[in-house]
LODO-968445 format. One record per residue (C-alpha): residue in three letters; chain; x, y, z. Coordinates in nm, 4 decimals. Example, Ala and Ser with C-alpha at 12.3 -4.5 7.8 and 13.67 -1.06 7.14 Angstrom:
<sites>
SITE,Ala,A,1.2300,-0.4500,0.7800
SITE,Ser,A,1.3670,-0.1060,0.7140
</sites>
This chain:
<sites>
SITE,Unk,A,0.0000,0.0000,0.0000
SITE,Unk,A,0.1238,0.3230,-0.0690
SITE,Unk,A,0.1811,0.6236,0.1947
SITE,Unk,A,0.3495,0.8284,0.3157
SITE,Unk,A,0.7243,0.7695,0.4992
SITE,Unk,A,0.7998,1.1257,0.5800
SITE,Unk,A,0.6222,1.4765,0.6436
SITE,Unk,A,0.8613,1.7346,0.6128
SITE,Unk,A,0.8041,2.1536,0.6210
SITE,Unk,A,1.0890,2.4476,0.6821
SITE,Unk,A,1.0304,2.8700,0.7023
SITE,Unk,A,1.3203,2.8925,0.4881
SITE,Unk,A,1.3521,2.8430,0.1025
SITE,Unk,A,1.6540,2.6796,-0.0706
SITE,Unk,A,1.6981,2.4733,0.2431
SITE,Unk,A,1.6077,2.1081,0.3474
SITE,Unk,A,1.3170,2.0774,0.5362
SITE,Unk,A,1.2594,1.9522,0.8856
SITE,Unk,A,1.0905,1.5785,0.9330
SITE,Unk,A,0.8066,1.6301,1.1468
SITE,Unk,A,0.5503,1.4166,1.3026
SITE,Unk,A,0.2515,1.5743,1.0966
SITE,Unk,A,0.1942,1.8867,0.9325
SITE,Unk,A,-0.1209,2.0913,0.7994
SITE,Unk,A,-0.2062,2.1053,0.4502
SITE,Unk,A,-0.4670,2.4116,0.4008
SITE,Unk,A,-0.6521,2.4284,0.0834
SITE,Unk,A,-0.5084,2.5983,-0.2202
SITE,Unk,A,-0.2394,2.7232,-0.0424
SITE,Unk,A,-0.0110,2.4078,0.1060
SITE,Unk,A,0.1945,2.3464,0.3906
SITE,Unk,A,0.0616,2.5971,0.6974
SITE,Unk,A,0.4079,2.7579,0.8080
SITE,Unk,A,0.6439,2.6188,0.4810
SITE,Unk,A,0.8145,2.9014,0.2921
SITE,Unk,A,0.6581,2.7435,-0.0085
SITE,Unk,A,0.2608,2.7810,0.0586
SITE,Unk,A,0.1210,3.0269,-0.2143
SITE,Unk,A,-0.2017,3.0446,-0.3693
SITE,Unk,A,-0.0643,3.1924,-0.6565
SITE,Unk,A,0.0969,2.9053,-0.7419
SITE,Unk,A,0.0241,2.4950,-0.8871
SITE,Unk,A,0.3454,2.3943,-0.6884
SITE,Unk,A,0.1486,2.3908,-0.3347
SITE,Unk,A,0.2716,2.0829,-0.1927
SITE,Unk,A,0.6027,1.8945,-0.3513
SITE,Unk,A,0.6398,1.5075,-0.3055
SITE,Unk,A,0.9188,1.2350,-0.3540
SITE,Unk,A,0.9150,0.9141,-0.3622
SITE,Unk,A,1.2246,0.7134,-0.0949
SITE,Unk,A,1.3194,0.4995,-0.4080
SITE,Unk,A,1.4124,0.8215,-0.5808
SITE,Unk,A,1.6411,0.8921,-0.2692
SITE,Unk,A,1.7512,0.5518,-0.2148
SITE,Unk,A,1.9081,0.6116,-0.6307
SITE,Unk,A,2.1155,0.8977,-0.4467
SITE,Unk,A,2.2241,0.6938,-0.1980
SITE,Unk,A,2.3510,0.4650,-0.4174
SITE,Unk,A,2.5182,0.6930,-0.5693
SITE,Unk,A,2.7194,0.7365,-0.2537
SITE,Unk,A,2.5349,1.0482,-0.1093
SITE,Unk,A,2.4040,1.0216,0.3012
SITE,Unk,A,2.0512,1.1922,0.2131
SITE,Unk,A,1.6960,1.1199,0.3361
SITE,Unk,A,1.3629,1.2460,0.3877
SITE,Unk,A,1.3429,1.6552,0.3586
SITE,Unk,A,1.6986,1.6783,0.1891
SITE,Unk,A,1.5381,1.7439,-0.1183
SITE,Unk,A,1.2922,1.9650,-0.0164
SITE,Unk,A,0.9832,1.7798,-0.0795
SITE,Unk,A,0.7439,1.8387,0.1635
SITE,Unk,A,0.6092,1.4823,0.2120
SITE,Unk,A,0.8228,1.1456,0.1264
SITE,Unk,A,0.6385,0.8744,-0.0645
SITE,Unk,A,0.6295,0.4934,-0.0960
SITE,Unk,A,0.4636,0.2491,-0.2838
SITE,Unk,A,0.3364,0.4999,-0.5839
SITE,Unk,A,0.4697,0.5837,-0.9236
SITE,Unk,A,0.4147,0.9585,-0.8909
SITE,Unk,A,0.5835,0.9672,-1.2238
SITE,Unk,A,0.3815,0.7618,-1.3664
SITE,Unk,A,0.0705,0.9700,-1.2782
SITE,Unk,A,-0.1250,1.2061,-1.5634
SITE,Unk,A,-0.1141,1.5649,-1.4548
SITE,Unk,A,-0.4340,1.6365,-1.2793
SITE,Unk,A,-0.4212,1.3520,-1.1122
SITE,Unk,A,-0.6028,1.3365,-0.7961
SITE,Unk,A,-0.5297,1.1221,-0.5179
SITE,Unk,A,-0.6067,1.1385,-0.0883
SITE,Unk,A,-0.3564,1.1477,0.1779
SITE,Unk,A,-0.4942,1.0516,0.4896
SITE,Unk,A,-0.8423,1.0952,0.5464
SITE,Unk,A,-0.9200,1.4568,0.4391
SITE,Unk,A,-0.6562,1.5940,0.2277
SITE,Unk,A,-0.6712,1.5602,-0.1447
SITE,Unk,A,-0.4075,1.6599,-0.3786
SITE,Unk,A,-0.3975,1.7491,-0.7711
SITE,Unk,A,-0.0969,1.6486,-0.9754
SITE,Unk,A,0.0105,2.0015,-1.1519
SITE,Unk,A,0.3863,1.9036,-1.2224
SITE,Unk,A,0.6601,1.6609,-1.2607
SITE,Unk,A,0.9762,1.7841,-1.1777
SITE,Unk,A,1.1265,2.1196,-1.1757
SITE,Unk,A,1.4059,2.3784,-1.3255
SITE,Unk,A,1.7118,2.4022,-1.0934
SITE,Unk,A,1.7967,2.7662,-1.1289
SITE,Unk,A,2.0901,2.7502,-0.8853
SITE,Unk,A,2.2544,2.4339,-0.8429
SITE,Unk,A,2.1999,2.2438,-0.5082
SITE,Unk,A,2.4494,2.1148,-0.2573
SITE,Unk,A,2.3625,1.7848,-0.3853
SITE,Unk,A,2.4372,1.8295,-0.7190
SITE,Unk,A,2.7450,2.0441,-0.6355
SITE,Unk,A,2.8546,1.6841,-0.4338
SITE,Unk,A,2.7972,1.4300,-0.6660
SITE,Unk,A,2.6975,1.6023,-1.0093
SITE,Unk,A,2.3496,1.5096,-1.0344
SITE,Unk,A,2.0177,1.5758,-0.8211
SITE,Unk,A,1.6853,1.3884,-0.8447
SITE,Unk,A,1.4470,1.6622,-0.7537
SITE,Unk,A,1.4328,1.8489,-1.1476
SITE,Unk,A,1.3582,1.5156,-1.2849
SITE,Unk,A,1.1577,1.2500,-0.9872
SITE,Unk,A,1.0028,1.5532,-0.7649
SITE,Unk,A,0.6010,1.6357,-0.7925
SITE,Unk,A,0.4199,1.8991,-0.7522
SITE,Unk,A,0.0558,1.9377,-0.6097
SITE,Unk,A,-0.2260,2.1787,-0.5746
SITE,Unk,A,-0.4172,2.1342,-0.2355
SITE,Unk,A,-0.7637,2.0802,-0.3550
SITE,Unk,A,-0.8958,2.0097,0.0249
SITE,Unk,A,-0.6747,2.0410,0.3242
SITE,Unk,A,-0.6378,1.8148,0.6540
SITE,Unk,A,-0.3729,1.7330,0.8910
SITE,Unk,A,-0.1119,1.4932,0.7254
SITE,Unk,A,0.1126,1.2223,0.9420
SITE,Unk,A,0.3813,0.9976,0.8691
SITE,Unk,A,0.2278,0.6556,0.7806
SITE,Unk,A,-0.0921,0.8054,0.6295
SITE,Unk,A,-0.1982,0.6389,0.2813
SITE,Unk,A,-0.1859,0.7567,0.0083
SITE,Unk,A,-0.4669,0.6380,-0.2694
SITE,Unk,A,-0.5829,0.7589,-0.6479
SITE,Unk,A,-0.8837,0.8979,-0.6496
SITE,Unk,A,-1.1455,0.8028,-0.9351
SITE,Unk,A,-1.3030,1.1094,-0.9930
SITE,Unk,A,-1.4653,1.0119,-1.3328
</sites>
């Protein structure tokens, strides 16, 4: 079953983020206290899946959950794999929307500065917060039919 492994927020941009026990996801705006909420903006809420990170680990690199910046850690689901607009729950109130796989790197992380590659551009998601709720490590995560 798929879910979630880590929840992780910081008040900082350009920084890891913090693993925390659960955080609150508001509705079209994100993570409640994470420099990256915005409601002027389809990158609300950004996941990653731990197989992406265990590829940097096996690349050598001592990273984990937050290190990317993703705001919640993943198992068990092929966000890649996912059409955007995508919907799928976390938990039992919050539903997310699929608005974009992976990212620009503008400036060039201490990851990639390390090792000469970073997952995030390519393996990172973004989400919209279509309803909000109070997410916590171990939560599932499921697709929702909404046809």
């Amino acid at each position: 079953m798929a879910h979630i492994i880590a929840v992780c927020t910081s008040t900082t941009k350009g920084t890891k983020k913090e693993t925390v026990a659960e955080g609150t996801i508001k509705e079209n705006l994100g993570f409640i206290g994470d420099a990256h909420a915005d409601s002027s903006t389809h990158r609300q809420v950004s996941l990653l899946a731990i197989e992406s990170i265990h590829k940097m680990r096996d690349c050598g690199v001592d990273v984990g959950p937050g290190d990317f910046a993703e705001n919640l850690t993943t198992q068990g689901i092929d966000l890649l794999s996912l059409p955007l607009g995508t919907q799928f729950a976390v938990g039992k109130e919050i539903v997310l929307e699929l608005t974009q796989i992976g990212k620009e790197c503008h400036t060039r992380c201490a990851i990639y500065r390390q090792v000469g590659r970073c997952i995030m551009p390519t393996e990172g998601v973004f989400a919209k917060a279509i309803h909000g709720g109070v997410v916590r490590t171990g939560d599932p995560i499921r697709i929702r039919d909404v046809g």
